[in-house]
C-alpha positions in Angstrom: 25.3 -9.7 -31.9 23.8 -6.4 -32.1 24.4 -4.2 -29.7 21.2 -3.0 -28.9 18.4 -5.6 -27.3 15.3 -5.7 -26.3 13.9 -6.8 -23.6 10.0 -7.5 -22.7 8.7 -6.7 -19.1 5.9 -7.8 -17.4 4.3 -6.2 -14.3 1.6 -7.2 -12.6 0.2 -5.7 -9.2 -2.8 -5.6 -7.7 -4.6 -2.8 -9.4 -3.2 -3.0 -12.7 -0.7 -5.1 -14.9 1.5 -3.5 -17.7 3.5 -5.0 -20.3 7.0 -3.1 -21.2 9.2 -3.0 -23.6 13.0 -2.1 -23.0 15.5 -0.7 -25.1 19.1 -1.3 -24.0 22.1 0.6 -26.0 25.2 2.8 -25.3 24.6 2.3 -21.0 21.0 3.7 -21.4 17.3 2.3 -20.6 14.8 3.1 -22.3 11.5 1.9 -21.4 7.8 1.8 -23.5 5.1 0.9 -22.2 3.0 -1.5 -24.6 0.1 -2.6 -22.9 -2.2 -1.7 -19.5 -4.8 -3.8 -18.0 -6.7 -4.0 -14.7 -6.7 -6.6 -12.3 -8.8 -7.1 -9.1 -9.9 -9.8 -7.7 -13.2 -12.2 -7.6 -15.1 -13.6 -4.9 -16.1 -17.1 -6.0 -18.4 -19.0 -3.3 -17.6 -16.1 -0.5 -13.7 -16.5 -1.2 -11.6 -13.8 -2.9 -9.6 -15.4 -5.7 -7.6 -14.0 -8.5 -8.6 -14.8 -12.3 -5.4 -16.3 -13.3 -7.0 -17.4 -16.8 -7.8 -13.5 -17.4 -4.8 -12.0 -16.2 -2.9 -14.8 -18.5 -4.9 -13.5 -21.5 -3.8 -9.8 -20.9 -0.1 -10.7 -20.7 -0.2 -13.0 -23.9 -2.1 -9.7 -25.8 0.5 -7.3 -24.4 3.5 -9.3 -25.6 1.8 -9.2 -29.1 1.8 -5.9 -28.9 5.1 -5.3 -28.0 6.8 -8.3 -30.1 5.0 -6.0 -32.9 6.4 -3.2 -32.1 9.9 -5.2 -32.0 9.5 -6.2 -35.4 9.2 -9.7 -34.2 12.2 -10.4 -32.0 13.2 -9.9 -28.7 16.1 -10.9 -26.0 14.3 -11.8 -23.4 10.6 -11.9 -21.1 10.6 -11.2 -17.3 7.3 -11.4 -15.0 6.8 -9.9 -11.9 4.1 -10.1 -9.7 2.9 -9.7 -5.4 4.4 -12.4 -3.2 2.4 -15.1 -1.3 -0.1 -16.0 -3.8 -0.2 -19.7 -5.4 -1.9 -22.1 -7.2 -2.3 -25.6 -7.6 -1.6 -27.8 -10.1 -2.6 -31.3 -10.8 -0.9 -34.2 -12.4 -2.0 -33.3 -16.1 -0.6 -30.4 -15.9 -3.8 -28.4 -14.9 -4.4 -25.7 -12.2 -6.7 -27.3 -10.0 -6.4 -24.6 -7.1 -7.4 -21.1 -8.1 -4.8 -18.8 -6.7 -7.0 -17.0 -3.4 -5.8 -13.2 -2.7 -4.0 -12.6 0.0 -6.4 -10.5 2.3 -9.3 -13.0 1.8 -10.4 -13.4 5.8 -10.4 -16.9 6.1 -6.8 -16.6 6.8 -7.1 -14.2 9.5 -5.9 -16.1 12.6 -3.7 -19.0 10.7 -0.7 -18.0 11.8 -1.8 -17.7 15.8 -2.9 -21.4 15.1 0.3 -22.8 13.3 2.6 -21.4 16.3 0.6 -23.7 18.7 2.4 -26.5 16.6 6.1 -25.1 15.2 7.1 -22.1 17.4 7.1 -18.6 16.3 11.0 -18.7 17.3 12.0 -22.0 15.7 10.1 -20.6 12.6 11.9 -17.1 13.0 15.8 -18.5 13.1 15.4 -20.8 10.3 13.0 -18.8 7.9 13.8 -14.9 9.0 10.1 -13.9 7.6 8.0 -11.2 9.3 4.7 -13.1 10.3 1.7 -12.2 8.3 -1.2 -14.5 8.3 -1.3 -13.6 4.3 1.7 -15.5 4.0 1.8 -18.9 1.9 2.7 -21.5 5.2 -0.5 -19.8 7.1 -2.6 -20.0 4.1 -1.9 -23.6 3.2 -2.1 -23.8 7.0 -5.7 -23.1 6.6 -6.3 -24.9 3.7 -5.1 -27.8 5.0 -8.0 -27.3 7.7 -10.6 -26.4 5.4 -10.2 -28.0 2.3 -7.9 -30.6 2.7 -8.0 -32.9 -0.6 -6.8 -30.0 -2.6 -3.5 -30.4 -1.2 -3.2 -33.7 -1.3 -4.3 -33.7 -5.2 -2.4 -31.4 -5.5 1.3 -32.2 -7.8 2.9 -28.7 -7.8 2.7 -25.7 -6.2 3.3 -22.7 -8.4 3.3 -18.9 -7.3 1.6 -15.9 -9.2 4.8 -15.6 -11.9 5.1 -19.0 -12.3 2.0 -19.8 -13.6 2.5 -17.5 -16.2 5.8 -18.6 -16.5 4.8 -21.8 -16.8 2.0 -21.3 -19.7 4.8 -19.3 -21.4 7.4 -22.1 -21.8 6.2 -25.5 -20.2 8.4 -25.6 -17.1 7.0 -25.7 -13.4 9.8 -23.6 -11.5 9.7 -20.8 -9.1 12.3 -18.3 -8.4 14.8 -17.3 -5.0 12.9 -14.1 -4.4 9.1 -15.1 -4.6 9.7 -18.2 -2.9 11.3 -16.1 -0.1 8.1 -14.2 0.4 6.0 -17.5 1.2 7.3 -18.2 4.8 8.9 -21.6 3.5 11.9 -20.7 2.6 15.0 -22.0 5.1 16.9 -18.3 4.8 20.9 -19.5 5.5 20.5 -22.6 2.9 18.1 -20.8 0.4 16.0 -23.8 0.1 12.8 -25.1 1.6 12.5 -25.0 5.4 11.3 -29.0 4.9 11.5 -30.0 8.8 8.9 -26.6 9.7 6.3 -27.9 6.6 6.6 -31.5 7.8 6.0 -30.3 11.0 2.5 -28.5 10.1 1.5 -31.2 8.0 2.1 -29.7 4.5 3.3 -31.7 1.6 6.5 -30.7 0.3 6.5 -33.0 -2.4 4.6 -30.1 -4.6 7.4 -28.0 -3.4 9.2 -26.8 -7.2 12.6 -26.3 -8.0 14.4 -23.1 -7.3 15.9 -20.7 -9.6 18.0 -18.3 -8.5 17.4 -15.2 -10.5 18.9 -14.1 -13.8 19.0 -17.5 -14.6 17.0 -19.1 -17.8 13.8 -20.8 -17.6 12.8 -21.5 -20.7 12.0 -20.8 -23.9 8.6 -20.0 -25.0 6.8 -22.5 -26.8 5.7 -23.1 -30.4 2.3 -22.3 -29.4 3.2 -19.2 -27.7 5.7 -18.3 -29.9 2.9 -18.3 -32.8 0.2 -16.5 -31.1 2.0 -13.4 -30.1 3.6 -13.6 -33.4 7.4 -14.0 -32.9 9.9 -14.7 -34.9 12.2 -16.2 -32.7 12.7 -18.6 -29.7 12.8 -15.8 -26.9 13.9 -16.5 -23.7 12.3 -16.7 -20.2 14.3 -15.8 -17.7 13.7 -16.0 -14.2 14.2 -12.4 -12.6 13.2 -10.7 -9.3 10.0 -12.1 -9.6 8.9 -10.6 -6.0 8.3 -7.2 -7.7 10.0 -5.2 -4.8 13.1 -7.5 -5.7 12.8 -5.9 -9.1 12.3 -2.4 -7.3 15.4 -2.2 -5.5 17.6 -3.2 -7.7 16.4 -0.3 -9.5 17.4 2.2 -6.9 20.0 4.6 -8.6 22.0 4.6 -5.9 25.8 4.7 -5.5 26.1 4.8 -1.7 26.4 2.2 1.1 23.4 1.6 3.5 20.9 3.0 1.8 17.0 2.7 2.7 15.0 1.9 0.1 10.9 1.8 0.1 9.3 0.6 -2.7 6.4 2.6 -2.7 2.9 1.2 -3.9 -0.3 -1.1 -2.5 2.4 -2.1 0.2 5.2 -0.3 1.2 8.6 -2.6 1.6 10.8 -0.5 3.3 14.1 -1.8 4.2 17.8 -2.2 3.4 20.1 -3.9 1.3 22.3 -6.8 3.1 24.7 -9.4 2.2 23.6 -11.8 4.2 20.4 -12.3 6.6 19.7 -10.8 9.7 18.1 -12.8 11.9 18.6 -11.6 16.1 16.1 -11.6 19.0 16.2 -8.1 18.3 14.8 -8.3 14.4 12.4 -11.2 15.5 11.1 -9.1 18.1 10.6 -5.8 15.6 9.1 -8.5 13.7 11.2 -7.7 9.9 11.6 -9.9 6.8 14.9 -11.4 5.6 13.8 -11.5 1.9 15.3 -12.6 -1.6 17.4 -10.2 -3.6 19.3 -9.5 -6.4 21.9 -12.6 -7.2 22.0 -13.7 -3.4 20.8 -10.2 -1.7 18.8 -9.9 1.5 16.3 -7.6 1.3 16.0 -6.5 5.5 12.6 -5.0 5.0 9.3 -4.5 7.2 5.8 -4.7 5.5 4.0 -2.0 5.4 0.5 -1.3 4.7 0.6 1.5 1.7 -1.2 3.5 -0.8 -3.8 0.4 -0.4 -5.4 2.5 2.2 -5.5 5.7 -0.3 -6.6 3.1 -3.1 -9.3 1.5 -0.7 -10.8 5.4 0.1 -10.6 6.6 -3.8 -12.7 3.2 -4.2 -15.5 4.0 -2.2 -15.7 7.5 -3.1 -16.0 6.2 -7.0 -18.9 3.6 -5.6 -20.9 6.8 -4.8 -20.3 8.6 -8.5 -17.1 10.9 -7.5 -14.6 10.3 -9.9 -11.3 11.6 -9.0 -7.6 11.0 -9.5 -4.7 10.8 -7.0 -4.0 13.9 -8.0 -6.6 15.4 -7.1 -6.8 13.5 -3.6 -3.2 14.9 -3.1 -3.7 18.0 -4.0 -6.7 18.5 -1.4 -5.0 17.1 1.3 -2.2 19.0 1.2 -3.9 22.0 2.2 -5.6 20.8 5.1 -4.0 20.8 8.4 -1.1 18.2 9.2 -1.0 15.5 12.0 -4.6 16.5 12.8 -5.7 13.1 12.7 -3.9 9.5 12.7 -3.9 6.0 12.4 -1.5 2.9 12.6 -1.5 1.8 8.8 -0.6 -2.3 10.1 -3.2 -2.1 12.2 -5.6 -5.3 10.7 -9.1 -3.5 10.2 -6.8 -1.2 7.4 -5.0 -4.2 6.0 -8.2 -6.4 5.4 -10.6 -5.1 2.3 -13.6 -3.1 3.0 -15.0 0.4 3.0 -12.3 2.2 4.1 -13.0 5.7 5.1 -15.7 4.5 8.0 -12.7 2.5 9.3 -10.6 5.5 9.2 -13.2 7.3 10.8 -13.7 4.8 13.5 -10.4 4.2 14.5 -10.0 8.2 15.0 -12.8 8.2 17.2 -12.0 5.3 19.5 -8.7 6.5 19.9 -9.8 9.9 20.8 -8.7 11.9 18.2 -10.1 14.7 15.3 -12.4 12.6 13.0 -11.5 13.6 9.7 -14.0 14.6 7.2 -13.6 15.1 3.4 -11.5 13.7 1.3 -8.5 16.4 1.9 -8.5 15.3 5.7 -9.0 11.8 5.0 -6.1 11.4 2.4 -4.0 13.7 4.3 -4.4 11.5 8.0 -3.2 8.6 5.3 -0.2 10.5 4.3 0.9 11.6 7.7 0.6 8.3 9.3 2.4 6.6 6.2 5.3 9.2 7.0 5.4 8.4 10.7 5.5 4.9 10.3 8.2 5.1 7.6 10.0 7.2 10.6 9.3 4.4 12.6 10.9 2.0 10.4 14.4 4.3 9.4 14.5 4.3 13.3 14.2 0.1 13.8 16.5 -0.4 10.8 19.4 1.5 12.2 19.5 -0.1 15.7 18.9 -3.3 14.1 21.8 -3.5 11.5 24.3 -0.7 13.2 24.1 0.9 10.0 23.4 4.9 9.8 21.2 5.0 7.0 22.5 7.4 4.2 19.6 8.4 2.3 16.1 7.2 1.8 15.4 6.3 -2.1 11.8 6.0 -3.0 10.5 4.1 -6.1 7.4 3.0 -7.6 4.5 4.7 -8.6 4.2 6.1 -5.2 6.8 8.4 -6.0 4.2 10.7 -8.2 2.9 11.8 -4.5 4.3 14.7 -3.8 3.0 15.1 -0.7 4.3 11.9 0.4 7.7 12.2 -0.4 7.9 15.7 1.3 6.6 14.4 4.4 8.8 11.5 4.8 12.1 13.8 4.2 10.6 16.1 7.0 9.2 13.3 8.9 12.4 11.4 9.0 15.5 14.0 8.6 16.8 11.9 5.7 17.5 13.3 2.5 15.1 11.6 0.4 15.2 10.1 -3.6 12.2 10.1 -5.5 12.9 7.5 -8.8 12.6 6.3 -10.9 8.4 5.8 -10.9 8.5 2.5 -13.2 10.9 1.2 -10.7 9.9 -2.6 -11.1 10.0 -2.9 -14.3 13.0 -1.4 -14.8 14.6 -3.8 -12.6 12.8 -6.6 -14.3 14.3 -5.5 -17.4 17.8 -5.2 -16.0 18.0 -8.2 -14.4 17.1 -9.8 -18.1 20.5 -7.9 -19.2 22.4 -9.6 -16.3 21.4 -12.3 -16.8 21.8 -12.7 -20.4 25.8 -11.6 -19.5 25.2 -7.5 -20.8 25.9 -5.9 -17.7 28.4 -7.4 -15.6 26.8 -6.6 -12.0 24.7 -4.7 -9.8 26.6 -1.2 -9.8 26.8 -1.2 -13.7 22.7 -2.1 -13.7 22.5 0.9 -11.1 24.6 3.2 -13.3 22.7 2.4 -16.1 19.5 3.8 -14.3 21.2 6.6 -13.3 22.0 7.7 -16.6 18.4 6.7 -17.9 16.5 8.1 -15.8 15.2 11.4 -14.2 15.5 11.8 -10.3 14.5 14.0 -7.8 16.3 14.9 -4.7 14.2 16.0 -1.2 16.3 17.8 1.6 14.6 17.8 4.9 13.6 21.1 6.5 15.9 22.1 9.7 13.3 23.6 11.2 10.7 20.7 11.2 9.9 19.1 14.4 7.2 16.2 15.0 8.3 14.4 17.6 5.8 15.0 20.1 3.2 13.6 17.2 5.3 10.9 16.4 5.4 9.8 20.2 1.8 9.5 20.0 1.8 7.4 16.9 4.1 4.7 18.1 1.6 4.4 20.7 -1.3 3.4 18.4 -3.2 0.3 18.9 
């Protein structure tokens, strides 16, 4: 066996998907980057769906890139995606449920209405999810209402890496981590939470099998193998496919009770457990028992990112203004700080739309600065993001007992400065920014785990840290917000 392997990585979020290629030899990563693509969503008959059939297309012309630029062979593919996101599939094998994106409004409300039937605490003790009417039980909740024969057509259920997991090889599985994500998963027995579905009506025969991750799905197929031109049967394996599964275990870290945020459209900030956490106390706070690494609970809260910076750039590139993050950064660090604020999981910011008037309005009503430009608008973004990751650091330690020993930031989120500044200062923590290709690099690892080439999780982490640049972020002494931040926790 040759000691150096190679190992193909897909990524896809919601802005953009990129196919990697990594190089594994002598304890070091390297990673290339073969092929970028955008994704977004489409609205089909009012409803915002994702084109899976697209999206399929890109991954299939990036891994012919990279297989080329492997000379034909590699170790291993891993895809990560979002959570929550599904289709349907019928008994011919054929997706017969377009996968709808998350913050399509027809599921606003489903998970009020599914509590009238199974309890928000029965669901809490045996799932450990943080409720989110984006999540799978609330939005097959509300298909069940509104379109009801396409569940009961329906053979398999399949989320967003499985479908392309499935086109790649043939096999209908999903994977520990993304299942965990749907609100279905029973947390202590890591299986389906049957007795809660039965309860809301929701078949569970289309439930698929679990992998648990770093274990082998398939291989591709002859078709697939021939398309993207490789030269030999290359294995699929079933990694963190929850991208912020992926993420964390590429935090470099070699200390206990860390915080970790994976920093992008969301922000899943959290910690690292053995086992779940599910109290009063973390249903109250409302946080997320989530799949890890090989049996790892990711202790996490959702939190609504760099979507709101992404939603703003948006709808300044509707009206001709071309600009990049940089920029946007740039500008708003020199405007004043804490002028202005907002709750980032307050709905109006987590549902799509033109963004700055919302940011704008929710300033007014709450009697604050409006901000103006895109300096103050990006900066009441950043500030509030830091304040609610202060929030979070605060909820995590009386949760778990834990003192949190440094905050580790990765993701492409990391590339804002301004951000990562702010949450040291915001927080007191010593913050680490890295590595920025966080998910795939975890995707890629978990491939060598698997596979048997690293033995566990500190080697994997090790590995990172001797691959890749980091930056460490001491807080200033002399920074004191908490009379701002006692106004923010106050926000509607």
């Amino acid at each position: 066996m040759s000691d150096i392997k190679k190992y193909l990585g897909v990524d896809l979020g919601a802005e953009s998907g990129r196919v990697f290629i990594g190089t594994l030899a002598d304890g070091k990563l390297t990673v290339e980057e073969a092929h970028r693509f955008a994704n977004g969503y489409v609205v089909i008959n009012g409803r915002m769906r994702w084109d899976t059939f697209k999206l399929f297309g890109e991954i299939k012309t990036g891994l012919k890139k990279a297989i080329a630029k492997c000379g034909g062979y590699a170790d291993g593919i891993g895809i990560d995606t979002w959570g929550v996101d599904f289709g349907l599939f019928n008994a011919d094998g054929d997706i017969s449920s377009m996968p709808y994106q998350y913050r399509d409004p027809k599921f606003i409300g489903a998970s009020e209405e599914a509590f009238k039937v199974v309890s928000l605490k029965e669901m809490y003790e045996k799932i450990g999810i943080q409720t989110m009417d984006i999540n799978t039980i609330f939005q097959l909740w509300r298909m069940k209402q509104l379109n009801p024969a396409s569940l009961k057509d329906a053979k398999k259920l399949l989320f967003m890496p499985d479908i392309f997991n499935y086109w790649l090889t043939g096999v209908m599985k999903t994977e520990y981590s993304i299942a965990s994500t749907s609100q279905m998963l029973n947390v202590h027995k890591k299986d389906w939470a049957y007795d809660v579905l039965e309860k809301l009506g929701i078949p569970t025969e289309m439930l698929p099998e679990i992998n648990m991750n770093g274990q082998v799905l398939g291989t591709i197929t002859d078709e697939i193998k021939e398309e993207i031109g490789a030269k030999n049967n290359i294995p699929v394996y079933s990694i963190g496919e929850h991208d912020t599964a992926s993420a964390v275990l590429s935090v470099p870290s070699d200390k206990e009770n860390f915080c970790f945020i994976s920093c992008g459209t969301w922000s899943l900030m959290g910690m690292e457990l053995d086992k779940p956490l599910v109290t009063e106390a973390s249903a109250a706070a409302n946080y997320t028992n989530e799949g890890g690494a090989f049996g790892t609970i990711r202790f996490l809260k959702n939190i609504t990112g760099l979507w709101i910076i992404q939603e703003c750039r948006r709808y300044w590139e509707a009206e001709g203004k071309t600009i990049d993050y940089g920029e946007i950064t740039a500008q708003a660090a020199t405007c004043e700080g804490f002028r202005s604020l907002i709750n980032p999981n307050n709905q109006i910011f987590v549902q799509a739309g033109n963004m700055i008037p919302k940011i704008q309005n929710y300033c007014k009503e709450t009697g604050q600065p409006v901000p103006e430009g895109i300096g103050q608008i990006i900066r009441c973004g950043n500030d509030s993001l830091a304040l609610a990751y202060r929030q979070v650091v605060e909820n995590l330690e009386e949760l778990t007992g834990k003192q949190i020993s440094q905050i580790h930031m990765v993701g492409g989120g990391t590339k804002n400065v301004l951000l990562s500044k702010l949450t040291a200062n915001v927080t007191g923590k010593t913050v680490v920014t890295g590595p920025i290709e966080g998910t795939v690099i975890g995707n890629l690892l978990m491939q060598a785990l698997g596979e048997g080439v690293i033995k566990d999780i500190a080697e994997a982490r090790q590995i990172v840290r001797n691959s890749e640049p980091i930056n460490i972020i001491e807080p200033d002494p002399s920074f004191n917000c908490d009379e701002v931040y006692s106004k923010f926790i106050k926000l509607p």
